[in-house]
C-alpha positions in Angstrom: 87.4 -47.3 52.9 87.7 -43.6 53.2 85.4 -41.2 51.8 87.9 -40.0 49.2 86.4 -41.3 46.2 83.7 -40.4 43.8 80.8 -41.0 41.3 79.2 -38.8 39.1 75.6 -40.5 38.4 72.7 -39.3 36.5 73.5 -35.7 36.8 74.9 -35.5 40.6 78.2 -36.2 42.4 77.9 -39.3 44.9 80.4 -40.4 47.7 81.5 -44.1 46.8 80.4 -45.7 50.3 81.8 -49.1 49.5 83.2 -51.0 46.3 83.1 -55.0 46.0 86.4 -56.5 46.1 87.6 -52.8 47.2 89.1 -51.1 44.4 87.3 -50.7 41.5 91.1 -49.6 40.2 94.3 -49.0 41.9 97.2 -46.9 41.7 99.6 -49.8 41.1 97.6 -50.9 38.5 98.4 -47.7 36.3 102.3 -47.3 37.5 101.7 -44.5 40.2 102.5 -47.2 42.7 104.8 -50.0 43.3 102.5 -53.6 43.7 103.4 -54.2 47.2 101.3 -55.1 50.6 102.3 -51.7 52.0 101.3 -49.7 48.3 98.0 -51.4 48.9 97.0 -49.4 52.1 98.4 -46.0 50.8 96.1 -43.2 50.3 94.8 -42.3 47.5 91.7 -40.3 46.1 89.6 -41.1 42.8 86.9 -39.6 40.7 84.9 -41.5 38.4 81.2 -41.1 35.8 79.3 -43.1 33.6 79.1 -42.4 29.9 76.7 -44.6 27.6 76.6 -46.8 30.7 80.2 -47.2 30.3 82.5 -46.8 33.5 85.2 -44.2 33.1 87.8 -42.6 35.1 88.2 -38.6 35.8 91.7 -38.8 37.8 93.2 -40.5 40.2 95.4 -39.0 43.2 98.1 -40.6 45.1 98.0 -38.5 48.1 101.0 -37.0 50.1 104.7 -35.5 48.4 106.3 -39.2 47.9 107.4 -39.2 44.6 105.7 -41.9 42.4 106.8 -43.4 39.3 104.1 -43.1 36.7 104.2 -43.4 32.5 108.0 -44.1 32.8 108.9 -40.8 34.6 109.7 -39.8 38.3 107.5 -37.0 39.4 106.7 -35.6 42.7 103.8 -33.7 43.5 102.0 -32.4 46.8 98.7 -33.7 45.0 100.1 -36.5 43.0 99.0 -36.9 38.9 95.8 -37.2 37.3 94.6 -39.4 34.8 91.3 -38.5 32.7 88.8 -40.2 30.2 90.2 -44.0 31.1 87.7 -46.3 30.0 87.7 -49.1 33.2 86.4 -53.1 32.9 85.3 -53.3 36.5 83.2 -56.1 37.2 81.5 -56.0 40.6 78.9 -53.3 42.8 79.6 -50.0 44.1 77.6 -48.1 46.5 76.8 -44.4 45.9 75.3 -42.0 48.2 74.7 -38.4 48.6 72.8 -35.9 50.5 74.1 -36.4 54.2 71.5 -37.0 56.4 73.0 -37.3 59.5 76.4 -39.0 60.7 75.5 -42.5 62.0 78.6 -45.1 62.8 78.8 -48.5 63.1 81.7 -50.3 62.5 84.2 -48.0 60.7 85.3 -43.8 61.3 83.3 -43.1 58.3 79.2 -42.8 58.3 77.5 -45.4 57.8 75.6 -45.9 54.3 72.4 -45.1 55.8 73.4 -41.9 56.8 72.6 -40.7 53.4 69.2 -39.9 51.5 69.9 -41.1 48.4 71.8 -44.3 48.0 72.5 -46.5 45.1 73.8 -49.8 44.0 75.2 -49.6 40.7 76.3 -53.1 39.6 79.0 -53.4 36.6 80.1 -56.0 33.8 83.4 -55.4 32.3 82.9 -51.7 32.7 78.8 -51.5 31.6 76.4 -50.6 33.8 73.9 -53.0 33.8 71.9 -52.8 36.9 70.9 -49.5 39.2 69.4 -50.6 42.7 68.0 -47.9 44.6 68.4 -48.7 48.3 67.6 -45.1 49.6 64.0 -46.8 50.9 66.2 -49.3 53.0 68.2 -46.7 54.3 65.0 -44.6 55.0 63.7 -47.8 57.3 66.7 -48.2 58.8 67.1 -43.9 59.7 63.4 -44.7 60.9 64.0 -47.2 63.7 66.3 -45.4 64.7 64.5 -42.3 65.2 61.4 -44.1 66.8 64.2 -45.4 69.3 63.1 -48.9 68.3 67.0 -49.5 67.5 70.3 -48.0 68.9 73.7 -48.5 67.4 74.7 -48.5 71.1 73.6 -51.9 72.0 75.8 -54.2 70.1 72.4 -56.9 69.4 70.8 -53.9 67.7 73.9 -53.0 65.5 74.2 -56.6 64.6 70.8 -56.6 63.5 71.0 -53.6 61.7 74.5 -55.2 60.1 71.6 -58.1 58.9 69.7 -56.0 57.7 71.6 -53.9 55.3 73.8 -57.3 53.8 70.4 -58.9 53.1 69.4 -55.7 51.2 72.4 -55.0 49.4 72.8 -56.8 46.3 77.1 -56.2 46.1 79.3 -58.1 49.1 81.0 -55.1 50.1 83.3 -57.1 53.4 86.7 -56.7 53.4 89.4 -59.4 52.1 90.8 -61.1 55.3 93.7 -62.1 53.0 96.2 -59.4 52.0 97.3 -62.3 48.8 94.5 -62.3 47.6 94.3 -58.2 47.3 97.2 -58.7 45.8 96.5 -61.2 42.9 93.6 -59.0 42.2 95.9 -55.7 41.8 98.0 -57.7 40.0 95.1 -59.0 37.3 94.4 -55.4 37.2 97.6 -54.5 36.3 98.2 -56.9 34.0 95.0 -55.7 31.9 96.0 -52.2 32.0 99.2 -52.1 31.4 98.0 -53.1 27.9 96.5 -49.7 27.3 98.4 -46.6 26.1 98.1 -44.3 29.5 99.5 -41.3 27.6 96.4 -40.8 25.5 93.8 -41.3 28.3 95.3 -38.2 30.6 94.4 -34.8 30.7 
């Protein structure tokens, strides 16, 4: 995933590093997309914070001048339309982190999670927080091997234990879906559950 999505947690603004089952929610969900295979790798950007350890979301982006259909109207907009206060029920784990340390890569364009200082777990039910995991000490171990030289990220047996390493620590499964069906059904549960709300009252 990109780094164009964000938490604000406990007072500070977070980069979301990685989400299980990869969208905590989607623009197809709430009408700004059409529920396709090709609407599920366009770009979009999201903001999101926690309020009486309930998960709610700021706005949400679709990027580029495409128009969009959203709440029953055709719109088109360079930055896309914004939704705020929308109370989600994501079930799952996202990974926070903030405070760049330095830019280490591994598998993806994007720095890796221990690239940051501070990085948490924060593990939903239905849209509760119930569980904060702070992994920055993990992170900090893995920055420290590093450092020492007793790991490089350019010998691929280091990376893969490195890889070990930070699956075993995590608590959320945070790999991609190999099947683009099954992204799809989950969109589509999504949908289903939100189309249920009244949009118009949740945007700014």
């Amino acid at each position: 995933m990109t780094l164009d999505h964000k938490m604000f947690y406990s007072g500070a603004e977070y980069q979301i590093l990685a989400i299980e089952q990869e969208f905590i929610i989607h623009p197809a969900a709430l009408g700004l997309l059409p529920l396709t295979s090709v609407s599920l790798q366009f770009p979009f950007r999201s903001s999101f914070h926690i309020e009486d350890y309930r998960l709610i979301l700021d706005s949400m982006t679709v990027l580029g001048s495409n128009p969009v259909k959203a709440l029953g109207a055709d719109e088109e907009s360079e930055g896309g339309i914004d939704y705020s206060a929308l109370h989600l029920s994501y079930n799952g784990a996202v990974l926070i982190g903030n405070k760049l340390v330095k830019e280490y890569y591994l598998k993806s364009n994007v720095p890796a999670c221990f690239s940051y200082e501070n990085v948490y777990e924060l593990i939903f039910e239905d849209g509760r927080l119930i569980t904060t995991v702070d992994q920055s000490k993990a992170m900090r171990r893995i920055r420290k091997n590093l450092e020492l030289g007793l790991r490089t990220l350019y010998k691929p047996r280091d990376a893969r234990c490195i890889l070990k390493f930070i699956n075993t620590s995590l608590v959320g499964d945070y790999r991609p879906s190999r099947f683009c069906f099954r992204q799809l059904n989950y969109v589509k549960e999504m949908q289903h559950s939100y189309s249920k709300l009244s949009l118009t009252d949740n945007r700014s």
